[in-house]
N, CA, C and O atoms as a MOPAC input file, in Angstrom:
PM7 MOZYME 1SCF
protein

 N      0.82000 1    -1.19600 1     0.00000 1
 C      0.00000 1     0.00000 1     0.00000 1
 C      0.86400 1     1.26100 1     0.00000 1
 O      0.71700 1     2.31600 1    -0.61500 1
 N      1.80000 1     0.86300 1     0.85400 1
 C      2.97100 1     2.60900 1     0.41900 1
 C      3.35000 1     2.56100 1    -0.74100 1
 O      3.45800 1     3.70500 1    -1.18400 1
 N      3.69300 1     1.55500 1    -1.69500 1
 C      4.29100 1     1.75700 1    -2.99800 1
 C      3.02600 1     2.46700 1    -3.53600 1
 O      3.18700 1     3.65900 1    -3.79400 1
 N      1.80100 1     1.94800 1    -3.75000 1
 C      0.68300 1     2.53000 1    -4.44100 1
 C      0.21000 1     4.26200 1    -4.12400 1
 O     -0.05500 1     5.09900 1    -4.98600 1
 N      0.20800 1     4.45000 1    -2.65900 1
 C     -0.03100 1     5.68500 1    -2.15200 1
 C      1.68400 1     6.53900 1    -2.61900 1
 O      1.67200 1     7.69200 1    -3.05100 1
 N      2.57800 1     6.01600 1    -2.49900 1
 C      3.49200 1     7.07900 1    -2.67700 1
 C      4.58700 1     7.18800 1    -4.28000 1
 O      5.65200 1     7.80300 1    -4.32200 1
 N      3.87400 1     6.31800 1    -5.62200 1
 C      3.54900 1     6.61300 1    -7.11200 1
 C      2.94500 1     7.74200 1    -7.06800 1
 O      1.94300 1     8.09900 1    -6.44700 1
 N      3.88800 1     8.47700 1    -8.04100 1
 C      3.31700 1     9.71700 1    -8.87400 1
 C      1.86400 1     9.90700 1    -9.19300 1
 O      1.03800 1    10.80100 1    -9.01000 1
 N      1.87700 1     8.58900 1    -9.80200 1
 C      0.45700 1     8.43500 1   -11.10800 1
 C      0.38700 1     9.88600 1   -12.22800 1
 O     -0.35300 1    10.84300 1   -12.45600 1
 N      1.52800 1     9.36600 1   -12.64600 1
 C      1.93000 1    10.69700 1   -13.53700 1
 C      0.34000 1    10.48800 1   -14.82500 1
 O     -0.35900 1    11.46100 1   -15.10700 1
 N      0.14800 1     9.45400 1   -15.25100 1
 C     -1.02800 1     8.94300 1   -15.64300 1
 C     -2.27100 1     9.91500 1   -15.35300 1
 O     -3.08000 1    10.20600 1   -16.23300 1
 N     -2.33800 1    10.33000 1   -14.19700 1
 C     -3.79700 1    10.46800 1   -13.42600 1
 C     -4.45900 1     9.68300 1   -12.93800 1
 O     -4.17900 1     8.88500 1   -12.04400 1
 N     -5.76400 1     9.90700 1   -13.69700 1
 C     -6.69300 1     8.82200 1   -13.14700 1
 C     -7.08000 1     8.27200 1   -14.03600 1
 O     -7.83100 1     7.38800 1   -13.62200 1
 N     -6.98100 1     8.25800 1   -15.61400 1
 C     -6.37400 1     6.76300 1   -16.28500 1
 C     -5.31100 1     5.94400 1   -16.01400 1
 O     -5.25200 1     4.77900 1   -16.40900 1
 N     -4.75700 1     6.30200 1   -15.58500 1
 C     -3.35000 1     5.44900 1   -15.14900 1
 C     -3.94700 1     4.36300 1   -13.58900 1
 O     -3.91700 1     3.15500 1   -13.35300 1
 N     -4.33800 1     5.32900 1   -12.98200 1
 C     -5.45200 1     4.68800 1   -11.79000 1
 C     -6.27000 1     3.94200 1   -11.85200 1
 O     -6.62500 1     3.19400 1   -10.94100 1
 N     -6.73200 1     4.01000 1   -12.97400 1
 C     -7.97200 1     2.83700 1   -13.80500 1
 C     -8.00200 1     1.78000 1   -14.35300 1
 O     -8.88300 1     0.92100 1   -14.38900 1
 N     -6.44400 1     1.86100 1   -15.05400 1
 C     -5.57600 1     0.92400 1   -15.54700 1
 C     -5.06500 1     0.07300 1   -14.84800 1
 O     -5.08900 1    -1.13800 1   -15.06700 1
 N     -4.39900 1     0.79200 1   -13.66800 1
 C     -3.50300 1    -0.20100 1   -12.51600 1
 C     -4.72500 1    -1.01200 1   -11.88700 1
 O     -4.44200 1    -2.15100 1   -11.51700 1
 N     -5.73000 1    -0.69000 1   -11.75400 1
 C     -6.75300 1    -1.42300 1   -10.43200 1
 C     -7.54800 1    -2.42700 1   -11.48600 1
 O     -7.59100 1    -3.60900 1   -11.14600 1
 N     -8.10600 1    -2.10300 1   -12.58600 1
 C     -8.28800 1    -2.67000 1   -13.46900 1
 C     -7.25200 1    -4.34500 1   -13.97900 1
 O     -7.73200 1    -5.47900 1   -13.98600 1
 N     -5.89200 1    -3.99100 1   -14.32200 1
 C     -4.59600 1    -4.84400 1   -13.98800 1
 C     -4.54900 1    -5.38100 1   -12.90700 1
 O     -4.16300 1    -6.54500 1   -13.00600 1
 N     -4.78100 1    -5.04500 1   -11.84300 1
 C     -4.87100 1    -5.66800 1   -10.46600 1
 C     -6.25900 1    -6.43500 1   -10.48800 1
 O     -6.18600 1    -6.92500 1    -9.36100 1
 N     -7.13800 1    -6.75800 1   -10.85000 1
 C     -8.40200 1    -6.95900 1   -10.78100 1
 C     -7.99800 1    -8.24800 1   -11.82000 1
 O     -7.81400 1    -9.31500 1   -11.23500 1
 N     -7.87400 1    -8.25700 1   -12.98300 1
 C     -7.41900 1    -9.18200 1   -13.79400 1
 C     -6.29300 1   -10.16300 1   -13.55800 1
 O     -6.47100 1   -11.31600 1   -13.95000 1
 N     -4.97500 1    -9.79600 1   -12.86800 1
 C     -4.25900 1   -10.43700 1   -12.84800 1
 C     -4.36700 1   -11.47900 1   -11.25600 1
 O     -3.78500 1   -12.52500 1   -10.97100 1
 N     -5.19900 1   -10.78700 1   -10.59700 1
 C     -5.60300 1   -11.19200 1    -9.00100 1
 C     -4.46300 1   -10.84700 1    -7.98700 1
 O     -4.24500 1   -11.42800 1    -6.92400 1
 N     -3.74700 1    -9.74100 1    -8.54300 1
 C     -2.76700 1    -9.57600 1    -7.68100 1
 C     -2.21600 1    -7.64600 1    -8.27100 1
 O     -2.77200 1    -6.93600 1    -9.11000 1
 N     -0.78200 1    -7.30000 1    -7.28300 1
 C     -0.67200 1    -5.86800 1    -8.14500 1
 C      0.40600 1    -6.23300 1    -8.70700 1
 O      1.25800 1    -6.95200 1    -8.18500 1
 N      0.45900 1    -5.53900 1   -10.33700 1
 C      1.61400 1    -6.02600 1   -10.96300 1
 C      2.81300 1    -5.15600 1   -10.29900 1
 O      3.02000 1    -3.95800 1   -10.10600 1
 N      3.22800 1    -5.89500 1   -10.14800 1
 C      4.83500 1    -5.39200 1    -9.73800 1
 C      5.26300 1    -4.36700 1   -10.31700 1
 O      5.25900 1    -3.24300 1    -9.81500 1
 N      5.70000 1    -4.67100 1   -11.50000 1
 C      6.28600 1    -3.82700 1   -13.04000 1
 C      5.80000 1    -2.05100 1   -12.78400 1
 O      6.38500 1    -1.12800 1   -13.35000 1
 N      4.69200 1    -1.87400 1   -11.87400 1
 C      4.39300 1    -1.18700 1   -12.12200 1
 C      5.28300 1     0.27400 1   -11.38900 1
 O      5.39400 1     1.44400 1   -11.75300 1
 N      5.90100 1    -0.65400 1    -9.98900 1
 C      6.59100 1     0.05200 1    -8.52900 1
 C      8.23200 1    -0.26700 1    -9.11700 1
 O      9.11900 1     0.57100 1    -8.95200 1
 N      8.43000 1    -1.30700 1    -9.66700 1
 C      9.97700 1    -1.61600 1   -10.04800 1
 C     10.77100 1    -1.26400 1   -11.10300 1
 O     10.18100 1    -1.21300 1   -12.18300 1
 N     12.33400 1    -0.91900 1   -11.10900 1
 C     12.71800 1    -0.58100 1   -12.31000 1
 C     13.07800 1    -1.92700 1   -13.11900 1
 O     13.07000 1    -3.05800 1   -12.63300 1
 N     13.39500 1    -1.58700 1   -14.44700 1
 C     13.10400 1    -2.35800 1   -15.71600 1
 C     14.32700 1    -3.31000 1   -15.35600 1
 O     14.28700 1    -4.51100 1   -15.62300 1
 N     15.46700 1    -2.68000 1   -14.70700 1
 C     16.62500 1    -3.78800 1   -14.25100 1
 C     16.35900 1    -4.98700 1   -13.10200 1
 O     16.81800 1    -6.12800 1   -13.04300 1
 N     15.42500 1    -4.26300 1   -12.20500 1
 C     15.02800 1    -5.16600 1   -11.21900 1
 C     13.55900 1    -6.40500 1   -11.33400 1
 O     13.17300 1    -7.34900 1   -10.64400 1
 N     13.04300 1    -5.65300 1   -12.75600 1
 C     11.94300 1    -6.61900 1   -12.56100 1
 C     12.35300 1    -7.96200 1   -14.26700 1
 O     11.68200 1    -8.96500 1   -14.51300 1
 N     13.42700 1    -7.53600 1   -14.99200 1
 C     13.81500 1    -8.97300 1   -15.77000 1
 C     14.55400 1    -9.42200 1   -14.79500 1
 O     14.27800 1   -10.62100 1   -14.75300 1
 N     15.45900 1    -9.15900 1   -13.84300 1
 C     15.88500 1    -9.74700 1   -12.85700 1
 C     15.02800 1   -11.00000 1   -11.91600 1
 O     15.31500 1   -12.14600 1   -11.56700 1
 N     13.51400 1    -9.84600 1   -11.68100 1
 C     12.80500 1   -10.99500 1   -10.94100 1
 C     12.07700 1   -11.90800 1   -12.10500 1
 O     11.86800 1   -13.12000 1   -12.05300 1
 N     11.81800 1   -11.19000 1   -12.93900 1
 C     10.89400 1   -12.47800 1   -13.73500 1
 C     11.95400 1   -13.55700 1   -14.17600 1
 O     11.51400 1   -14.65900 1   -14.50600 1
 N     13.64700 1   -13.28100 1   -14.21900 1
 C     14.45900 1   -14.72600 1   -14.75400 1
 C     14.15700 1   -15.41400 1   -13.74100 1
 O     13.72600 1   -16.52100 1   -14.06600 1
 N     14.21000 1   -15.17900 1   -12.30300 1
 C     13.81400 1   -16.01500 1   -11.27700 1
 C     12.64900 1   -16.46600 1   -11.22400 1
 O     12.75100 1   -17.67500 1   -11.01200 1
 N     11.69500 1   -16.19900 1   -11.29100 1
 C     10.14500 1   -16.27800 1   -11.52100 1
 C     10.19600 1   -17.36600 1   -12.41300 1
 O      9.52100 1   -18.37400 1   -12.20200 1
 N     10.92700 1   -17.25500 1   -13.38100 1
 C     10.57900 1   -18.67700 1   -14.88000 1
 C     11.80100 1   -19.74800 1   -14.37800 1
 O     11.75300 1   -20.90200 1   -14.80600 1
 N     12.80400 1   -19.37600 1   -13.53700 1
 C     13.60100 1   -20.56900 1   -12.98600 1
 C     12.97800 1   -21.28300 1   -12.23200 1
 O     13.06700 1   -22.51000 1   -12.22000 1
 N     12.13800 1   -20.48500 1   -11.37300 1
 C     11.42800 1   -21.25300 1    -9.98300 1
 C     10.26600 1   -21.89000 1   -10.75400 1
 O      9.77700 1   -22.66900 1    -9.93500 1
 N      9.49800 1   -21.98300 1   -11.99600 1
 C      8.25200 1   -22.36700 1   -12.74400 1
 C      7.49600 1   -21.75900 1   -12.07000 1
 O      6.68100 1   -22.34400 1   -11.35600 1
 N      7.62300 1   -19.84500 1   -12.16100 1
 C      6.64700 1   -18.70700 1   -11.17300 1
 C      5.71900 1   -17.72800 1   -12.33400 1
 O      4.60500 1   -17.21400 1   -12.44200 1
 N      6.94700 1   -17.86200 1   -13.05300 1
 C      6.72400 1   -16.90800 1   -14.67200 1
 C      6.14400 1   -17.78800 1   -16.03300 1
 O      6.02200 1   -19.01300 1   -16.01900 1
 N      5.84100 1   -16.99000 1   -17.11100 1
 C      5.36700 1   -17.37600 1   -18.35100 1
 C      6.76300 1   -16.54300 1   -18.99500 1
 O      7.14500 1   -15.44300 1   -18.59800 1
 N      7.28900 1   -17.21100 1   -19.88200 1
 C      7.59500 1   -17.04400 1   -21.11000 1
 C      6.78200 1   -15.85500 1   -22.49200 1
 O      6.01800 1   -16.31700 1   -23.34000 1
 N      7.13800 1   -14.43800 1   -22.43800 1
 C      6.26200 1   -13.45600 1   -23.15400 1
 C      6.02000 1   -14.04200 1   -24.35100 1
 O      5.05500 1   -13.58700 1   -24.96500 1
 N      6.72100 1   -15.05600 1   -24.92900 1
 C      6.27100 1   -16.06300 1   -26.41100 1
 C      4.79100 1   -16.23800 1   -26.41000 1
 O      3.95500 1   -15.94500 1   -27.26400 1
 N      4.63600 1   -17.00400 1   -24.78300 1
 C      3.28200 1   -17.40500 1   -25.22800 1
 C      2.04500 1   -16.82900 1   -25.41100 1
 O      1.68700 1   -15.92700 1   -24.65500 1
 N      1.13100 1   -17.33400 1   -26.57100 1
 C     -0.11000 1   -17.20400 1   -26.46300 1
 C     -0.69900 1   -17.65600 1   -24.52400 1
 O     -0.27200 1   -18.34400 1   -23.59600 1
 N     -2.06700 1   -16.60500 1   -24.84700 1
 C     -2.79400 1   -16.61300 1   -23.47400 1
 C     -3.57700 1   -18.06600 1   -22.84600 1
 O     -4.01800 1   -18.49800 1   -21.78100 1
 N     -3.37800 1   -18.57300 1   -24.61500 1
 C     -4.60300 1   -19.93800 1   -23.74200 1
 C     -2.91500 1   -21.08300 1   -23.43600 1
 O     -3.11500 1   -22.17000 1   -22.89200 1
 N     -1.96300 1   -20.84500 1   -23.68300 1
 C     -0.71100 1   -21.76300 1   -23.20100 1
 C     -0.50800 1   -20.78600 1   -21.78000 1
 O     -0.04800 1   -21.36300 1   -20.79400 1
 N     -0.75500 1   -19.71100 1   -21.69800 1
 C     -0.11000 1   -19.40100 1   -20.33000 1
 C     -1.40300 1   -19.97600 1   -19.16200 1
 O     -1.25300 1   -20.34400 1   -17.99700 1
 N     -2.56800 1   -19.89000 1   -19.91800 1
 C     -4.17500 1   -20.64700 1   -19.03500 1
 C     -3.87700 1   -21.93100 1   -18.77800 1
 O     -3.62100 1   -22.06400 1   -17.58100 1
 N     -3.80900 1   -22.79200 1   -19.29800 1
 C     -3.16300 1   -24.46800 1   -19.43000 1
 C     -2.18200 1   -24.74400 1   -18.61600 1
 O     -2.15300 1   -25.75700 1   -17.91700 1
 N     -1.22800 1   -23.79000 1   -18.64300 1
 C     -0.08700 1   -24.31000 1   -17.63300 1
 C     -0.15900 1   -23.69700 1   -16.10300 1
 O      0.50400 1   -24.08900 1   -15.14300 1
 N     -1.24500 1   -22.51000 1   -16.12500 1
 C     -1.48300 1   -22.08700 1   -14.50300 1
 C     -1.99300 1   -23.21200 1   -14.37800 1
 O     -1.34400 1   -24.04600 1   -13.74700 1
 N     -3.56500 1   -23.65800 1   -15.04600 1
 C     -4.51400 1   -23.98900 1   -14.15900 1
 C     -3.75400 1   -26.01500 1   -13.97600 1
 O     -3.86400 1   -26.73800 1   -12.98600 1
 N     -3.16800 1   -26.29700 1   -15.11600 1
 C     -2.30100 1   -27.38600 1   -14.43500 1
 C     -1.44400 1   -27.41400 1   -13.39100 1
 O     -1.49900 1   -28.47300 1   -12.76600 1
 N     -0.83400 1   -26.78600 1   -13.07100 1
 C     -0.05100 1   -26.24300 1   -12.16800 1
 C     -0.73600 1   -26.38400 1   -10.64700 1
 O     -0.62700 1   -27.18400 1    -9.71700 1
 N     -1.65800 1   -24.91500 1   -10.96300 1
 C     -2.51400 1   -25.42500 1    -9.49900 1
 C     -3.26400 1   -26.52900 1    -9.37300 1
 O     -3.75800 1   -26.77900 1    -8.27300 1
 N     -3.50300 1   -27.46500 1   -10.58100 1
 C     -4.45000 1   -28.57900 1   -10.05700 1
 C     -3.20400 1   -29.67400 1    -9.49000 1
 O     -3.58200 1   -30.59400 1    -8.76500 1
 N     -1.95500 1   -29.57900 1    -9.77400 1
 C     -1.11100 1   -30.14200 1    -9.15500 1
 C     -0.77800 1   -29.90600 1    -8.11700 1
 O     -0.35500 1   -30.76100 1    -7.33900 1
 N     -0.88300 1   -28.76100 1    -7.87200 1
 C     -0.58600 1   -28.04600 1    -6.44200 1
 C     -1.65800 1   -28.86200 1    -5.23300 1
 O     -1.30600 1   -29.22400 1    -4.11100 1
 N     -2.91700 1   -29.00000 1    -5.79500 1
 C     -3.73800 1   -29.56700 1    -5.13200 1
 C     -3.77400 1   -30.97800 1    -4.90600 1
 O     -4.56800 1   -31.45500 1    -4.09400 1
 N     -2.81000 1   -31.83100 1    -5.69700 1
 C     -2.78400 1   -33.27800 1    -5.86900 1
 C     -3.66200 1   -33.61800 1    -6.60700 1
 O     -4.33000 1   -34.54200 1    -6.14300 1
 N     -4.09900 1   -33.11300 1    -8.01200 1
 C     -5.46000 1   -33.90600 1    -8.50500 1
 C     -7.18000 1   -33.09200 1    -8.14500 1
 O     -8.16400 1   -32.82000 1    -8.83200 1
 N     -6.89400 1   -32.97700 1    -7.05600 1
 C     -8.47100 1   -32.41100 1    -6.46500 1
 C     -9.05600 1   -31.40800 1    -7.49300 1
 O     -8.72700 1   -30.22200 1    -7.51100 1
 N     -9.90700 1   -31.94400 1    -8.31000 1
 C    -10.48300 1   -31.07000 1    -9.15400 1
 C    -11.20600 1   -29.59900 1    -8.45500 1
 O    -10.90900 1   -28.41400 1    -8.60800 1
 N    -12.04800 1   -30.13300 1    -7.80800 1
 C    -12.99500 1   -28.95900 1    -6.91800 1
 C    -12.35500 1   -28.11500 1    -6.03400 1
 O    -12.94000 1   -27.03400 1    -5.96200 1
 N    -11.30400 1   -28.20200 1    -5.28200 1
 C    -10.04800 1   -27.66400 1    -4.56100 1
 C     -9.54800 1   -26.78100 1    -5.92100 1
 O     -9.97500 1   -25.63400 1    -6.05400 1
 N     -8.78900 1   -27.26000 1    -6.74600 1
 C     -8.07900 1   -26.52400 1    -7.44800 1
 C     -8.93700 1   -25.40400 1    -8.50200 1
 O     -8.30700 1   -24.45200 1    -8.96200 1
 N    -10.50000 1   -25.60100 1    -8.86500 1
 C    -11.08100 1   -24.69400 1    -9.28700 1
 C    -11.68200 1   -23.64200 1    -8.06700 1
 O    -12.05400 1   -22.55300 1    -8.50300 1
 N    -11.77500 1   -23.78500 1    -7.05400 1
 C    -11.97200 1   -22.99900 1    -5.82800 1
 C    -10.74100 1   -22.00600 1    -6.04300 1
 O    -10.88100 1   -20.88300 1    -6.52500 1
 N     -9.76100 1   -22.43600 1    -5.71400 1
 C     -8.39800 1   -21.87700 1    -5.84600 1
 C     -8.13300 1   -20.77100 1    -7.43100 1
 O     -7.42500 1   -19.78900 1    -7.65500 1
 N     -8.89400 1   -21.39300 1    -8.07200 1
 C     -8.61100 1   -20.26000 1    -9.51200 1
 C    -10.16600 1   -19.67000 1   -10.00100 1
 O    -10.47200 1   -19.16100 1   -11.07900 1
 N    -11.02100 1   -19.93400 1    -8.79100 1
 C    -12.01700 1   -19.15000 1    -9.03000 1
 C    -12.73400 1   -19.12600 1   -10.38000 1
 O    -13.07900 1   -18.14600 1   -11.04000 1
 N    -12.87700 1   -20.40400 1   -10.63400 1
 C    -13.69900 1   -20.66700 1   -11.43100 1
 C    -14.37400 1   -22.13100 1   -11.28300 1
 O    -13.73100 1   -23.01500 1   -10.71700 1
 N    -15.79900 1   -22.41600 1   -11.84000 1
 C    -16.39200 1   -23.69200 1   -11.50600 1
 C    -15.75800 1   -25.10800 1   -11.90800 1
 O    -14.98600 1   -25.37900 1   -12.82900 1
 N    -16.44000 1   -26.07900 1   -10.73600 1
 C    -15.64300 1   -27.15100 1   -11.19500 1
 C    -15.96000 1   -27.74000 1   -12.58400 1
 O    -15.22100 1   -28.42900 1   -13.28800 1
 N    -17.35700 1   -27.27300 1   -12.85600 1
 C    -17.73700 1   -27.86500 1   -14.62900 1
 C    -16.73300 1   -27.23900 1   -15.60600 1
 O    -16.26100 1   -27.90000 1   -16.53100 1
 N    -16.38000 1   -25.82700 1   -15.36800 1
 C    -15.33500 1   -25.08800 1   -16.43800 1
 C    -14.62200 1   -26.04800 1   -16.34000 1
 O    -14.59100 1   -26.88500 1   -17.24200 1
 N    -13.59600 1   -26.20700 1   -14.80600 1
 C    -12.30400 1   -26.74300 1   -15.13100 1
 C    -12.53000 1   -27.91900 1   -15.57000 1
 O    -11.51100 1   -28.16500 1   -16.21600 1
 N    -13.27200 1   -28.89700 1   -15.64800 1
 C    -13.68700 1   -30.00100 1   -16.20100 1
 C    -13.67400 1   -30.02800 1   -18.01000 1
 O    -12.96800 1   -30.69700 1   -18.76300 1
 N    -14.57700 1   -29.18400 1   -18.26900 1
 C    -14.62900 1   -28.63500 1   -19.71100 1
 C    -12.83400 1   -28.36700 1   -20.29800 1
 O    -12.29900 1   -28.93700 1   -21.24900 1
 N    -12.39100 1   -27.62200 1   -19.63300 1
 C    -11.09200 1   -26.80500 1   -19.95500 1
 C    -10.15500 1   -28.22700 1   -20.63100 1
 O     -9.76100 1   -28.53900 1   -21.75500 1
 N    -10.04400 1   -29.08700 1   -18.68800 1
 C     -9.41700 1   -30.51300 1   -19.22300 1
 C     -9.73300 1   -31.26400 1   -20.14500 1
 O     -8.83700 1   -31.83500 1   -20.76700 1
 N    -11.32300 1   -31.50200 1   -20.53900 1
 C    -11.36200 1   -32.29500 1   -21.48800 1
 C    -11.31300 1   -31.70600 1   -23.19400 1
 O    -11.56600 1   -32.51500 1   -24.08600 1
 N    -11.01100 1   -30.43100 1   -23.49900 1
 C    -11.05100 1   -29.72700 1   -24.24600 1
 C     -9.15900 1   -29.98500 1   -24.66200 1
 O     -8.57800 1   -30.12000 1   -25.73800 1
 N     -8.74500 1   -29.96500 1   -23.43400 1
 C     -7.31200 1   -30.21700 1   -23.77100 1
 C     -6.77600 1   -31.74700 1   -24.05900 1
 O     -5.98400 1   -32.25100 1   -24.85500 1
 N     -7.47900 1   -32.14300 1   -23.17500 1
 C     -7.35400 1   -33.81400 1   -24.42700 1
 C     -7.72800 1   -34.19900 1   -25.37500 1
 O     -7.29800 1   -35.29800 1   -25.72500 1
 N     -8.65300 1   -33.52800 1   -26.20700 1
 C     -8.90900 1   -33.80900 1   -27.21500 1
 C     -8.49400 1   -33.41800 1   -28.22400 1
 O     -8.51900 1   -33.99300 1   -29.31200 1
 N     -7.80700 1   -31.76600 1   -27.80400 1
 C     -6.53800 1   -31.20800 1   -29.13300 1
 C     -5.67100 1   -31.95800 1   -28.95800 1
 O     -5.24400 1   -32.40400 1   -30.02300 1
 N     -4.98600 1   -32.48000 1   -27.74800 1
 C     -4.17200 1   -33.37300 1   -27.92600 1
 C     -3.92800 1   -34.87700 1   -28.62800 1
 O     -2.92000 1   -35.40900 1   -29.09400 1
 N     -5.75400 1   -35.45000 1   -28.44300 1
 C     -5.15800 1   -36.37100 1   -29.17500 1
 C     -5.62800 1   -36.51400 1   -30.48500 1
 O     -5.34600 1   -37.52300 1   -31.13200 1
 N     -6.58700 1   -35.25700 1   -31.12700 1
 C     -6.41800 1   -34.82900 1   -32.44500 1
 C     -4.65400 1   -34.43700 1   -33.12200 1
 O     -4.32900 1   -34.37000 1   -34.30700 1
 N     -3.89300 1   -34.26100 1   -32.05500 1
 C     -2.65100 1   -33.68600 1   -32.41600 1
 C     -1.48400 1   -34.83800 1   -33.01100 1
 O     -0.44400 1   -34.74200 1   -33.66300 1
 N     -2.30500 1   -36.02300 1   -32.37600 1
 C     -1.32200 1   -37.56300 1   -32.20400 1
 C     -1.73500 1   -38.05000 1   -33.56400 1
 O     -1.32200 1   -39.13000 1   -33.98500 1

């Protein structure tokens, strides 16, 4: 909250709209926004060492696929746990998975 209260917001209050907006979407505050450009490829190489970060290559539905796998691993499997956790229903994440096996094994 001091980083946010003590930013310029040279922006105004589009810039204000933007950040909370970004914060609202990402479920968190982007960093990038308080850090300089040396300190935050710094944290994101760590971020993609630790498997914390995405790779800017990817498309959005490869960076979706590998969160929501991720946390369903995090959970051991638990379907309903791990869609609680990403705030979305357990029928989506159900849908999502079986949507991804089937490009996959259209892919084979």
């Amino acid at each position: 909250m001091s980083a946010i209260s003590g930013y310029s917001w040279p922006g105004n209050i589009r810039e204000l709209k933007n950040f909370v907006e970004r914060c609202i979407l990402l479920g968190r505050l982007p960093i990038e926004t308080f850090v300089s450009g040396d300190t935050l490829s710094q944290n994101r190489e760590t971020a993609q060492a630790e498997g914390r970060g995405y790779p800017s290559t990817w498309a959005m539905d490869e960076v979706e696929k590998h969160h929501i796998l991720q946390v369903l691993s995090e959970f051991q499997g638990n379907k309903s746990a791990a869609a609680r956790q990403l705030g979305i229903s357990r029928k989506t994440l159900d849908r999502k998975l079986q949507a991804w096996d089937e490009a996959q094994g259209s892919e084979s």
